[in-house]
C-alpha positions as CSV (number, residue, x, y, z in Angstrom):
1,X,8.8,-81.9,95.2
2,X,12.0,-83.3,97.1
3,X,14.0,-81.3,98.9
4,X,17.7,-80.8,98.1
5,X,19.3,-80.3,101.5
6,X,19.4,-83.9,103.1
7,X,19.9,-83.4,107.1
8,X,22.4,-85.1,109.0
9,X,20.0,-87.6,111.0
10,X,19.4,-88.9,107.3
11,X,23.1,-89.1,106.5
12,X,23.6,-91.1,109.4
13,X,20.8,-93.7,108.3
14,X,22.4,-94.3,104.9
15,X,25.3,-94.4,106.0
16,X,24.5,-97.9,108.3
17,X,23.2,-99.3,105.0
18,X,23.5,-98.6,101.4
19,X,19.9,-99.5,100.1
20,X,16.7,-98.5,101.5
21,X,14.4,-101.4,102.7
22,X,11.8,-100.2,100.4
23,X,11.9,-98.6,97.1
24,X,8.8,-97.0,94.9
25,X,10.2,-95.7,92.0
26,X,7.7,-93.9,89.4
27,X,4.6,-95.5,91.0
28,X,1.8,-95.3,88.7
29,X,-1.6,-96.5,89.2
30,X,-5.0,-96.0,88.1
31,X,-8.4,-97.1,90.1
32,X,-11.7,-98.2,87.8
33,X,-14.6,-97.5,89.9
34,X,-17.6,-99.8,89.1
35,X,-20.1,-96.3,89.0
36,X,-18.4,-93.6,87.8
37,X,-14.6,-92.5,85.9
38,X,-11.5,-93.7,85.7
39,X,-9.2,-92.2,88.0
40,X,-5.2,-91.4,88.3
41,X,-4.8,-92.3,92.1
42,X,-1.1,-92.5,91.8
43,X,1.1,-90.7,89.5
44,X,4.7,-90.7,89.1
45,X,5.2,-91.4,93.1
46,X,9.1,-91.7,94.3
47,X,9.8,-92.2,97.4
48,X,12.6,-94.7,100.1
49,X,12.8,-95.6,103.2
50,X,15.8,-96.9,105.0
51,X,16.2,-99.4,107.9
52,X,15.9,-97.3,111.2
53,X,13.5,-94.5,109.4
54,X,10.0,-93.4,109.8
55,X,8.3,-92.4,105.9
56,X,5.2,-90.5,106.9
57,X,2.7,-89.9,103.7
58,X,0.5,-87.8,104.7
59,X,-2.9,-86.6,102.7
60,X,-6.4,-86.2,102.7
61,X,-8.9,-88.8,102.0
62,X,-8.5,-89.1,98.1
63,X,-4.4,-88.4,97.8
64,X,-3.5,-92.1,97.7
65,X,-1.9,-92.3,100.7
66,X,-4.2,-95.2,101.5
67,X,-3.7,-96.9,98.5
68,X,0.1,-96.1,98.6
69,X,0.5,-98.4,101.7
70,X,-2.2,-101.0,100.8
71,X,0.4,-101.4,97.3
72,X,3.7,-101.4,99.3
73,X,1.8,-104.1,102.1
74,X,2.0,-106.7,99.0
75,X,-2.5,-105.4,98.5
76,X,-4.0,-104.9,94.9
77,X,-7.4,-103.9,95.4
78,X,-9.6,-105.0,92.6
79,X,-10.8,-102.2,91.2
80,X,-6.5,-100.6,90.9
81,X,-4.5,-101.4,87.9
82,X,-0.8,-100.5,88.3
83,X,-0.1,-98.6,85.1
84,X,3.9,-98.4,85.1
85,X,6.8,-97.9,87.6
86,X,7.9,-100.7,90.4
87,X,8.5,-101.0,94.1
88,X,11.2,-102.9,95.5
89,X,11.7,-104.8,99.4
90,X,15.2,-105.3,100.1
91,X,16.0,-104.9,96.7
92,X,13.4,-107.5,95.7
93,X,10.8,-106.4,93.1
94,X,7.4,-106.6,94.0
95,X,5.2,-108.7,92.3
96,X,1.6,-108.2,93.4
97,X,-1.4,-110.6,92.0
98,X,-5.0,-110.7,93.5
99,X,-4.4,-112.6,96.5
100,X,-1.6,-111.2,96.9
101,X,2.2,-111.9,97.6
102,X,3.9,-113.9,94.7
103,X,7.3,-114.2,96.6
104,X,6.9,-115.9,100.4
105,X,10.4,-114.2,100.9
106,X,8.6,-110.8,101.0
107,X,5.8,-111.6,103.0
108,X,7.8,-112.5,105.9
109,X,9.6,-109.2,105.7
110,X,6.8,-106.9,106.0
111,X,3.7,-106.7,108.6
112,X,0.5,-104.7,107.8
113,X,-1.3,-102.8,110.6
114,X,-4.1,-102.0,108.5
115,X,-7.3,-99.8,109.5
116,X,-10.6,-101.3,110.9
117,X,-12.3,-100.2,107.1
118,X,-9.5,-102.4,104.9
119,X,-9.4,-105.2,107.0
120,X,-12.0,-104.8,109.6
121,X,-11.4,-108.2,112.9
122,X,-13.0,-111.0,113.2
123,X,-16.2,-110.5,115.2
124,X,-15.9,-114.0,116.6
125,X,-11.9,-114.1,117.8
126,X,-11.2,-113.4,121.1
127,X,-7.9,-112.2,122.3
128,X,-6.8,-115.2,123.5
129,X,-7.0,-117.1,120.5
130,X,-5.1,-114.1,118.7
131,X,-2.6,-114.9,120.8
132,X,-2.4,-118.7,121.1
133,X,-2.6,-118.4,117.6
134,X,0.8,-115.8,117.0
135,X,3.2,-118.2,119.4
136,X,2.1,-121.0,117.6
137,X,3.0,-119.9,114.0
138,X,5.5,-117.4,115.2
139,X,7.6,-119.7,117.0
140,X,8.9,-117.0,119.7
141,X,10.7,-117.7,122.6
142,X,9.4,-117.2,126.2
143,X,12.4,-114.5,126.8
144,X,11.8,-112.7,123.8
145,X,8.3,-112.8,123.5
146,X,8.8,-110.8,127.2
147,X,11.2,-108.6,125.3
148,X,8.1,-107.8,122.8
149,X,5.4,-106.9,125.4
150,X,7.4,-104.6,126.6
151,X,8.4,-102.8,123.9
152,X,4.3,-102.8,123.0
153,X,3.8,-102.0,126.4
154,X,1.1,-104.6,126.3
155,X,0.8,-107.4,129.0
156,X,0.2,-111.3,129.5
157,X,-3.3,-110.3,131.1
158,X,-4.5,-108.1,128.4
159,X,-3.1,-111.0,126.0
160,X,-4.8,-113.4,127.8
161,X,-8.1,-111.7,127.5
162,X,-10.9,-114.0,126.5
163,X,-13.1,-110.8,125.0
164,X,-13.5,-110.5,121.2
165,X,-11.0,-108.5,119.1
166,X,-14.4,-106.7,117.8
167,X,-14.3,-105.1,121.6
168,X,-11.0,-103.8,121.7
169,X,-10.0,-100.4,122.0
170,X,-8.1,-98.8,118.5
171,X,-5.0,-98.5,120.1
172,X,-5.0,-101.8,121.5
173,X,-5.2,-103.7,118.1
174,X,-2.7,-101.3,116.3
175,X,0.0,-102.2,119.6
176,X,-1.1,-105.8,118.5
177,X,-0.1,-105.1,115.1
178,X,3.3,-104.2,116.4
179,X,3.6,-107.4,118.1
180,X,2.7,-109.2,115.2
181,X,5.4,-107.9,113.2
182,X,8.1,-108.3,116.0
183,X,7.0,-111.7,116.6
184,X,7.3,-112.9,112.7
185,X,10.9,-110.9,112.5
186,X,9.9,-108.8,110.0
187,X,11.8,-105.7,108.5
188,X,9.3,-103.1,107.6
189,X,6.1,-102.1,109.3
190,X,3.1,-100.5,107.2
191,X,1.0,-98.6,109.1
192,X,-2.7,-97.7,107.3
193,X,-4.0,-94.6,108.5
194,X,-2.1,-94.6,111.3
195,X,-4.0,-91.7,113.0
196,X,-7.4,-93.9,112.1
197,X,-9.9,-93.6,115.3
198,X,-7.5,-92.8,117.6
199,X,-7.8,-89.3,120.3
200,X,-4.5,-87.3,120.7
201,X,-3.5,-89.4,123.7
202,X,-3.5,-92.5,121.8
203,X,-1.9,-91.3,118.3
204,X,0.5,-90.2,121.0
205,X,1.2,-93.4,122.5
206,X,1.0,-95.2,119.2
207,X,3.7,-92.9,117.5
208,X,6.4,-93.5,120.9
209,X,5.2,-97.4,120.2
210,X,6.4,-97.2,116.7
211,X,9.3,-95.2,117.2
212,X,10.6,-97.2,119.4
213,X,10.7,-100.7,117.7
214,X,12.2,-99.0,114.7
215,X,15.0,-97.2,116.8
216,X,15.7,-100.5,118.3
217,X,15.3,-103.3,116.1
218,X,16.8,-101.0,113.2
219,X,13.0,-101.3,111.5
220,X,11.9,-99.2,108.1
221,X,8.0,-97.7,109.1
222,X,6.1,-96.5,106.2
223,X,3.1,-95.1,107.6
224,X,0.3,-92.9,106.3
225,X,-1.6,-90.1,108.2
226,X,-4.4,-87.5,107.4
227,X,-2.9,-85.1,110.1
228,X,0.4,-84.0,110.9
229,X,-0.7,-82.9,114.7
230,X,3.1,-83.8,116.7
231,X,5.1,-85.5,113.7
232,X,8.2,-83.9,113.9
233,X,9.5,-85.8,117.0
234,X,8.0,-88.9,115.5
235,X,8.6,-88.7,111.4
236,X,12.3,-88.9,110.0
237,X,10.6,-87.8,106.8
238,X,7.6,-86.4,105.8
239,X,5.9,-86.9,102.0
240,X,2.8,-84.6,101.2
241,X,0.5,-86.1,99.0
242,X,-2.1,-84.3,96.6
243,X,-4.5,-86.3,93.9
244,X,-1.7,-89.0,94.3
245,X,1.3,-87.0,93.5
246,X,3.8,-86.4,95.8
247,X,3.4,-82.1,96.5
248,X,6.5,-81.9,98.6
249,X,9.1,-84.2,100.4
250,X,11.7,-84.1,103.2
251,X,13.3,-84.4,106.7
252,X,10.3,-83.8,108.9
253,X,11.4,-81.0,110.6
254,X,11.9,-78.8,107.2
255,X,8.9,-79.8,105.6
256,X,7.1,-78.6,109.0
257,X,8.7,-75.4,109.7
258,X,9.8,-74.4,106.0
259,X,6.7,-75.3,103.9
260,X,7.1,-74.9,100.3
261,X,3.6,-74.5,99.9
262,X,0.8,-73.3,101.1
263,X,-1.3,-76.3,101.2
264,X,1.4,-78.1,103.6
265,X,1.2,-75.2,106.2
266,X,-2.2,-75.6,106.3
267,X,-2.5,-78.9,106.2
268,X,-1.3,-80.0,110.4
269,X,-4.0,-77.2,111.2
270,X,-6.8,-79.7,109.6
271,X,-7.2,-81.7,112.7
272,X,-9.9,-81.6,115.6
273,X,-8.7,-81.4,119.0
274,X,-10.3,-82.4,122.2
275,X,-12.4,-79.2,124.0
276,X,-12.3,-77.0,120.6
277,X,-15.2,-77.3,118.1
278,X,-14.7,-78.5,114.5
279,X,-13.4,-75.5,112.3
280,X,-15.9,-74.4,109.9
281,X,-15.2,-75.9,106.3
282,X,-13.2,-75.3,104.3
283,X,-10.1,-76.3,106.1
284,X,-7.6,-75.8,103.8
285,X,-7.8,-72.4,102.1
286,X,-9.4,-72.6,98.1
287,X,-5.5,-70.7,97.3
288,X,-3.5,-73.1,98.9
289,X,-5.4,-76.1,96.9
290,X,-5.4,-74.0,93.7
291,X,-1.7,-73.9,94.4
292,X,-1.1,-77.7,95.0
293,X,-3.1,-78.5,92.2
294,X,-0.8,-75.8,89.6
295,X,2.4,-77.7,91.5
296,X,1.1,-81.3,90.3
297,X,-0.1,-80.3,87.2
298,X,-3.5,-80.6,87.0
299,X,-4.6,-76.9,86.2
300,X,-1.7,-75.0,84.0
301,X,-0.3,-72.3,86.0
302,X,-2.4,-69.0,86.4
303,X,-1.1,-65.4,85.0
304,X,-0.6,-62.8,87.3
305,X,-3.7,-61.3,86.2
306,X,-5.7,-65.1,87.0
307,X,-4.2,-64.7,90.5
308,X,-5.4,-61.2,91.0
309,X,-8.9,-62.5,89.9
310,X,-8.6,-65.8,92.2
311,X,-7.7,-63.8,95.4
């Protein structure tokens, strides 16, 4: 559910440009398993993000969020039929086959950090050949390729490195990612499950990385997490996702302080942290789903008597 009040940070954004970068309007999409049913994994989804803004989707495992990103990157996994609704780069529609991109226009404006489980490294690449392999296609100057390690805060030795990709650390290949996408001049960054393998120091680290570039080469972020441990210095918006429909929406800071729902202000507490054991399942409260689920529309709403009964 979107929020009315619009802060002033957003106002600001749209008023340097007036259309966002990307655009999903109505996004509906069904996914047909090869065992097993046919399911909705997006319904009705709406959402923008303007040049200089950070669009966090955040959900668990089966909200779409995934899928969400892996659709905006220019990615139609085979078993997902788009059912209706459209999403648009720089007012550009876009046209997705099986391999991919139909428009070379829109692949050079977007770069995919994806997770190690979509697109897992070559096993035989080392990090020198990366490398080699990005000035040669990317065509960057010495002075600002300089420019880019240091706003990755990566260096000519580590890119230098003759070890595989395979041996790299998670954070090290998602600052590569960055790079990538600086490098090729691109205008939105996609970040997969951007939280994916990483400790609390280094989805710190990650998030500053990614704030940065968009701060200062005026960059739209999409980026999808299954925690929201720290994102209100980090997100300009925040979209909660439920059974791939979009629960609640809005400036980061209100969706994390003034939850709608239960469900959302429960949701930042499902995260392990480093010297405190795993919290016993479940870790969102069976209410708070029950909730989400009335708020999307897949249960009809309960009487007052139901919720006396469910509590």
């Amino acid at each position: 559910m979107n929020r009315s009040a619009i802060s002033a940070p957003l106002d600001l954004l749209k008023s340097q440009t007036d259309s966002p970068m990307l655009e999903i309007e109505s996004l509906s999409a069904n996914v047909y398993p090869l065992i097993g049913e046919v399911r909705s994994a997006l319904h009705e989804v709406t959402l923008s993000v303007f040049p200089g803004q950070i669009l966090v989707v955040a959900g668990e495992e089966d909200s779409g969020c995934a899928l969400l990103t892996q659709l905006c990157a220019g990615f139609l996994p085979p078993d997902t039929i788009i059912r209706s609704g459209s999403i648009r780069i720089d007012g550009e529609a876009l046209r997705l086959g099986r391999r991919g991109f139909r428009s070379n226009r829109l692949r050079k404006q977007i770069a995919l950090i994806p997770s190690r489980a979509t697109a897992p490294v070559d096993p035989m690449r080392t990090v020198r050949e990366w490398t080699q392999n990005l000035r040669r296609v990317a065509h960057t100057s010495s002075h600002a390729w300089s420019h880019f390690l240091a706003d990755t805060h990566l260096t000519e030795e580590q890119l230098a490195s003759r070890e595989l990709l395979i041996h790299q650390s998670p954070l090290m290949l998602k600052k590569m990612g960055i790079l990538r996408g600086l490098a090729h001049g691109v205008h939105l960054l996609i970040s997969e499950v951007a939280d994916d393998d990483l400790d609390p120091i280094s989805e710190d680290e990650y998030r500053e990385c990614l704030a940065h570039v968009a701060r200062k080469f005026d960059l739209a972020v999409l980026a999808s997490v299954r925690s929201l441990r720290k994102m209100s210095p980090f997100a300009t918006r925040i979209a909660i996702l439920f059974e791939g429909r979009v629960l609640e929406e809005g400036p980061s800071e209100e969706v994390l302080s003034q939850p709608q729902y239960a469900y959302t202000a429960a949701f930042p507490n499902c995260h392990p942290q480093l010297g405190k054991p795993l919290p016993a399942p479940p870790l969102i409260p069976s209410q708070a789903i029950w909730q989400a689920e009335e708020t999307v529309g897949l249960i009809p709403k309960l009487s007052s008597d139901d919720e006396d009964i469910a509590t």
